[in-house]
Structure formats: C-alpha cells, structure tokens
N, C-alpha and C positions, 0 to 999 in steps of 0.2 A: 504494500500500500504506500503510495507519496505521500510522503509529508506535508503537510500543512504549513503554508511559508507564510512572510509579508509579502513578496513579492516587488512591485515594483512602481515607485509612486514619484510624480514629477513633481518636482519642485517649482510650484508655478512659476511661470514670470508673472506680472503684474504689467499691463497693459495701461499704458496713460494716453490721454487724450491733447490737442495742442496746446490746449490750455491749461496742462500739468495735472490735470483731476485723472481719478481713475476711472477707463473705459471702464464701464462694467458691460457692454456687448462683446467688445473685445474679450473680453474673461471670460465668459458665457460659452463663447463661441469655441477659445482653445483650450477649453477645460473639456469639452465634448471631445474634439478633436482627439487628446491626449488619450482618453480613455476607450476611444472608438478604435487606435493605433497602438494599442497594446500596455500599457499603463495597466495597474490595478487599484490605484487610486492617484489620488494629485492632494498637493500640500502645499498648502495657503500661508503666505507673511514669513519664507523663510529668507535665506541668505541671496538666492537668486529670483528671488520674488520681490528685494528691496524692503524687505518685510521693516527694516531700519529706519523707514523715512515713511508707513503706513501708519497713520493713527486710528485711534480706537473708533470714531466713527466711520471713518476710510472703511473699517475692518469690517462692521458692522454692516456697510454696503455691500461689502462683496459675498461676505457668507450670505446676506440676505437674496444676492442677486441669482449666486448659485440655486440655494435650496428653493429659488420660482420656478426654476427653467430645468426640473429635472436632474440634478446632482443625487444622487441617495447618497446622503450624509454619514447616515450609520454602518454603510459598507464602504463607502469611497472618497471619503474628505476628513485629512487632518488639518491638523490647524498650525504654525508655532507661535509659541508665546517669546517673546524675547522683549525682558524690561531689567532695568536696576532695582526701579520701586516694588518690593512686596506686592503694597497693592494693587500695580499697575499690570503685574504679572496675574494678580486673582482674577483682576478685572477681564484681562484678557483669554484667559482661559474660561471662566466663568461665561462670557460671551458666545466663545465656539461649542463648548460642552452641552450649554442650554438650546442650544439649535439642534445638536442632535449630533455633532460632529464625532467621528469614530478614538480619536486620540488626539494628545498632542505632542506636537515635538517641541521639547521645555528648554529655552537655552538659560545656560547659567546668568547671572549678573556679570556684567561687562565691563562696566568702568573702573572698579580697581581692578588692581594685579598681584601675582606675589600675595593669592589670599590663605588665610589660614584654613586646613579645611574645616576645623571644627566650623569656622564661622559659617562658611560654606554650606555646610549640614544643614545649620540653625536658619539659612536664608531659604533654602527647600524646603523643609521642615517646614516653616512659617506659613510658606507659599502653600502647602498643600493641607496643609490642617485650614487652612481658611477658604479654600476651595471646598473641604468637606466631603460629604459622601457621594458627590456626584462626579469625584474625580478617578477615570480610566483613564487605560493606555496612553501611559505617559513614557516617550521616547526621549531617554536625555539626549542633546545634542553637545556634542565632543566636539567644537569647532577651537583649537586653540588659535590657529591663523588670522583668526578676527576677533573671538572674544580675551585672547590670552590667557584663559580661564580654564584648567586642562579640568577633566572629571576621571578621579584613579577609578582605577580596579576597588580600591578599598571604602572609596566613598559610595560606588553603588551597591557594594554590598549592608553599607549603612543604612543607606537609603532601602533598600528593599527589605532588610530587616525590620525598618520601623514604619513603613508601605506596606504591610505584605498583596501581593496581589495587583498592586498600582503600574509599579515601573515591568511595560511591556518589549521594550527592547531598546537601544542605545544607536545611535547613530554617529559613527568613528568619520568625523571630515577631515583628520591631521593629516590623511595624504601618507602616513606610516605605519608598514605592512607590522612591525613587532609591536604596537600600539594596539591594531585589530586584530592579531594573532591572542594579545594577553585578554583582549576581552573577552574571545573565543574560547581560552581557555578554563576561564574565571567564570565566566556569564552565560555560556552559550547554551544552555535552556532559554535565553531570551533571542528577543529578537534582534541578532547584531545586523546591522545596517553599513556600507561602505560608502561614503558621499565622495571620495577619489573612485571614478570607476574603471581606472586602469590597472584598478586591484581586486575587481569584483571578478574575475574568474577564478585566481587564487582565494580568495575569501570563501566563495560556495562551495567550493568542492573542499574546502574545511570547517560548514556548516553553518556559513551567515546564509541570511534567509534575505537576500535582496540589498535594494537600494533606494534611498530618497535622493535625487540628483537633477543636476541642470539639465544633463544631456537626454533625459525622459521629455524633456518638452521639445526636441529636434529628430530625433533618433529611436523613439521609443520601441520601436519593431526587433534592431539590434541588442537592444540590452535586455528585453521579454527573450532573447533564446538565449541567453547568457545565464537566465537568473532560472527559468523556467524549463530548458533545456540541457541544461551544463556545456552550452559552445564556447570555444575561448577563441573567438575571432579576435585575428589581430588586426581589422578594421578599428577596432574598440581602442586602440592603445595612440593610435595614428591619429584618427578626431580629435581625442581630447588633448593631445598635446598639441594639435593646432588651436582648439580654442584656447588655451592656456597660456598661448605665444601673445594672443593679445589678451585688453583688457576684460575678464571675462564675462561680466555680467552685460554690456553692450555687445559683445562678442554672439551670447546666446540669442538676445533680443533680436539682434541684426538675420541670424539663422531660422527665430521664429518665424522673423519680417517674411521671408523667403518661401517656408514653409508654406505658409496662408497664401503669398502674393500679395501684402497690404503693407506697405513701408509704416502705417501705424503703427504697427506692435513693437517697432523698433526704435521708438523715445527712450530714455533712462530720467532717472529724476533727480537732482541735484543733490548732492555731490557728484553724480555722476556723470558724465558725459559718453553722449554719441559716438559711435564708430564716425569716422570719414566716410563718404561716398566709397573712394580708393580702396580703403582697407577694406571696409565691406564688402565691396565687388571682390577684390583679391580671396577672404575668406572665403567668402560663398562657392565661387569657383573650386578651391581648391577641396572645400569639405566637398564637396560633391563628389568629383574625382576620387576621394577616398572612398566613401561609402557603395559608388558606384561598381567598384572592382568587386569579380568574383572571391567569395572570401576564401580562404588556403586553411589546412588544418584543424 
C-alpha cells in the first residue's frame, strides 16, 4: 500500500494589480491553474508569495477570494503566518484556520537574531496557546536565509512534546542536504518538506513527503513525478539554478507572466523590483529550452 504523503503545494505568488493592490482575479485564476497542473494544494503569504509586505486585510481578501471561487480549503489551502508580534501571529492564523484553511506554515519571529531558544519556545508557546483549540497542522518553517532564525532538531521536539498532535510537518528552506537529513532523522514520522528543490529527489527517497516551493507555481507537472513518482530528472537541478542566477522572486513572477501569457502577474511589490524586459526575455527563453528537453535517467 502507498503511503500517505503531503505531496506537493505551491507557494503562491501573489498577483498585484498596476496600482500595487492585490489582483485577486489574478489569484483566483492561478490558484486553479496550479492545482489543475499537478499541485496538491497551494500556500498563501509565504516567502514567494511576498507574504512580507501582505497585511492582514490584504490576507483576509485573498483567503476570502479563494474560498468564493471554488478552492476546498480543508483539503487544498495552507496558509503562512509570518509576524514578530505574538499577537499578530494569533491574528493571523486565527484568520486562515476560521475559514477552514487545512494548516499553517508558522515562521518563526524575525527581527532579532542570535535568539535564545528557551525564548524561542516561550514565543511559540504563547502563539499557540492563544490560538487554542482550533489550532492544526502547523508546519514550522526553517527558512534561516531570510529569517536568520534557525529551528533545531531539539526545539521541535519541544515543541511537539508540549503540542502533542499540532506540529504536522516542518518545512527545511536552508538549501542544506545535513540540515534535512537531521530532521529526517529526528522527525520523520512528520511531514518533512524541502523548499530547495534541487534536493527533493535525495530527500524522498529518504522519506520526506514532498514540497512547498516556488517552482510548483511554473513547473508543477515536473516536481508531481519527483514527489509522487520517485523520478530524479535532472531537468529539476538545471531550472532552479537558473532561476536562482537571478533575482528570484521576480524571476518566478516573470515565468508565471509567461505561463498565463499576461505580463500582469509579473509586478513585485516594493522592496522588490521587476525583472528587465532583457532579463526576462533571456530567462524565459532559456527555462524553456531546459524543461523542453527529453528528460535522461
């Protein structure tokens, strides 16, 4: 009998309109998309979603937008929560959870660094006693790249000690393979997650159960037989190091654009900035030619 995985969930992008607000047709439209092309769900307000620069009525738009137009929440829509403030973090999950949303992916506090973990503990802790009984599937997000906030091996067993039954799997984005091997080996009764996916065939066939990732909103077809077939196309290795040559969240956006055929979806929102015409044109081009190739192996 197969096992029972996460399988494979895109990281939305978030779709802005010219006047900086969030499309929510645009969302509407390549949330279908994602999951029409092989996705098994999609994940709202993460790191390639700009989920950093969405506020809580922003948020409140788009989960609302989804759950009109046919999203089933309870099988196909996580959320992530990413705040400093406690309460901004309650709020925020509080939000997704009450609509019906399946989990969340919880990032740590951000702003300092060099934290103690006790405190650490005590700042989850806080978050999820105040969430209360309506808190599921909650996926810590490991991103030290951007939060510099690592989460050990020792503090999720904290956490799931004083959880029992909450923390449903972990999502490893440091991009290193002994990083996800130790979660693997510590945690892998949960749901380990790779957000590098040029480590997601190594990963599976050592018993991670999928991916939350950018490249699910461009590619999704290629990484559904990765996750859900055990292929290790080395297509897979080739993409992401060119989206990774540039900067990558325009990078992805510009590929969405492409996708669709609607240079909309390919806004960013401040701090961030637009591919070039050049660059875009050159990426697109050249991802294509990779994915286009018979795959070897």
């Amino acid at each position: 009998m197969a096992r029972h995985i996460f399988g494979l969930s895109a990281a939305m992008v978030t779709p802005f309109a010219a006047d900086g607000t969030v499309d929510l047709p645009r969302l509407v439209k390549h949330a279908h998309w994602a999951l029409a092309n092989g996705t098994d769900s999609v994940t709202l307000f993460g790191t390639t979603g700009e989920g950093f620069s969405i506020g809580f009525r922003e948020r409140a738009a788009m989960l609302g937008a989804l759950a009109g137009n046919g999203i089933d929440f309870g099988q196909k829509l996580y959320a992530t929560v990413g705040a400093s403030v406690v309460a901004d973090a309650v709020d925020q999950a509080r939000l997704a959870l009450g609509m019906g949303a399946r989990g969340l992916l919880f990032t740590p506090p951000y702003y300092l660094k060099a934290l103690d973990e006790d405190g650490l503990f005590a700042w989850f802790s806080n978050a999820f006693d105040a969430i209360g009984g309506d808190l599921r599937g909650v996926i810590l997000y490991h991103i030290p790249g951007q939060t510099a906030v690592p989460l050990s091996v020792a503090l999720v067993d904290r956490l799931r000690k004083a959880f029992p039954g909450v923390i449903a799997g972990i999502k490893d984005s440091s991009g290193d393979w002994d990083t996800a091997n130790a979660y693997l080996d510590a945690h892998g009764d949960l749901a380990i997650l790779v957000g590098d996916e040029r480590l997601l065939p190594r990963a599976m066939a050592r018993g991670a159960q999928g991916s939350i990732c950018g490249l699910a909103n461009i590619e999704p077809a290629l990484l559904r037989s990765v996750i859900h077939d055990g292929a290790d196309d080395p297509r897979l290795k080739a993409a992401v190091d060119l989206i990774v040559s540039h900067p990558v969240m325009p990078a992805v956006k510009a590929m969405v654009a492409h996708r669709h055929g609607d240079s909309g979806y390919a806004r960013t929102r401040p701090p961030l900035v637009d591919l070039a015409p050049e660059q875009a044109k050159s990426l697109i081009a050249r991802f294509d030619d990779i994915v286009a190739k018979e795959p070897v192996g």
